[in-house]
N, C-alpha and C positions, 0 to 999 in steps of 0.2 A: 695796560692791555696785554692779552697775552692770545694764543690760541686756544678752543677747545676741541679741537679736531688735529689727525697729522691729517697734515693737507697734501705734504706728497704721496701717503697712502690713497686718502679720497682720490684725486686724480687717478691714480694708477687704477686705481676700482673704475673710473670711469672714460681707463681708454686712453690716458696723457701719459707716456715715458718721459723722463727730460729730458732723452734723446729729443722726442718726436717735438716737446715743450719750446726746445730750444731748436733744433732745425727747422722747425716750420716759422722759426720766429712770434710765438704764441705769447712766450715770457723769457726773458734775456736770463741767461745762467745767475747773474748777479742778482737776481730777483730770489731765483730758487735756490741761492747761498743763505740768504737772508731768512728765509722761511726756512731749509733746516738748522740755521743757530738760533730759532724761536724769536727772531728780529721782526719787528711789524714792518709792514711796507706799504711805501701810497696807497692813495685812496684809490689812486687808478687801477693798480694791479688788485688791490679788493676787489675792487669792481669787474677785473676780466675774472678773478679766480670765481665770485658766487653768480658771473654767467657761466662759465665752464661747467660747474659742480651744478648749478640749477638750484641756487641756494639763496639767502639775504647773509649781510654780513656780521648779523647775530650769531649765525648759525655758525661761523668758522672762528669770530672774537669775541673775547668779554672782558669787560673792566674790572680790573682787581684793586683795589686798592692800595696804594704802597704804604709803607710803614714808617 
């Protein structure tokens, strides 16, 4: 699995700082480390991130095949 979106771009397009991510308690820092070294994370944070963006989770992941 990989991303096809930067997801901390998308948010920031829609209004999320990780200041704001992580003071409001939105998504815990350790989440948003993982998503910038390209690390998949629960399903559950899927799950807040394509409420946040107003997305499904096609739309931010896709299976790659490994070699």
């Amino acid at each position: 699995m990989r991303y096809k979106i930067d997801v901390l771009e998308a948010l920031r397009t829609k209004g999320y700082t990780t200041y704001k991510l992580t003071h409001e308690k939105i998504l815990h820092e350790m989440n948003l480390q993982a998503i910038r070294e390209k690390k998949m994370v629960s399903w559950k944070v899927l799950e807040k991130l394509c409420e946040l963006l107003e997305c499904q989770p096609g739309d931010i992941v896709e299976y790659v095949k490994s070699e």
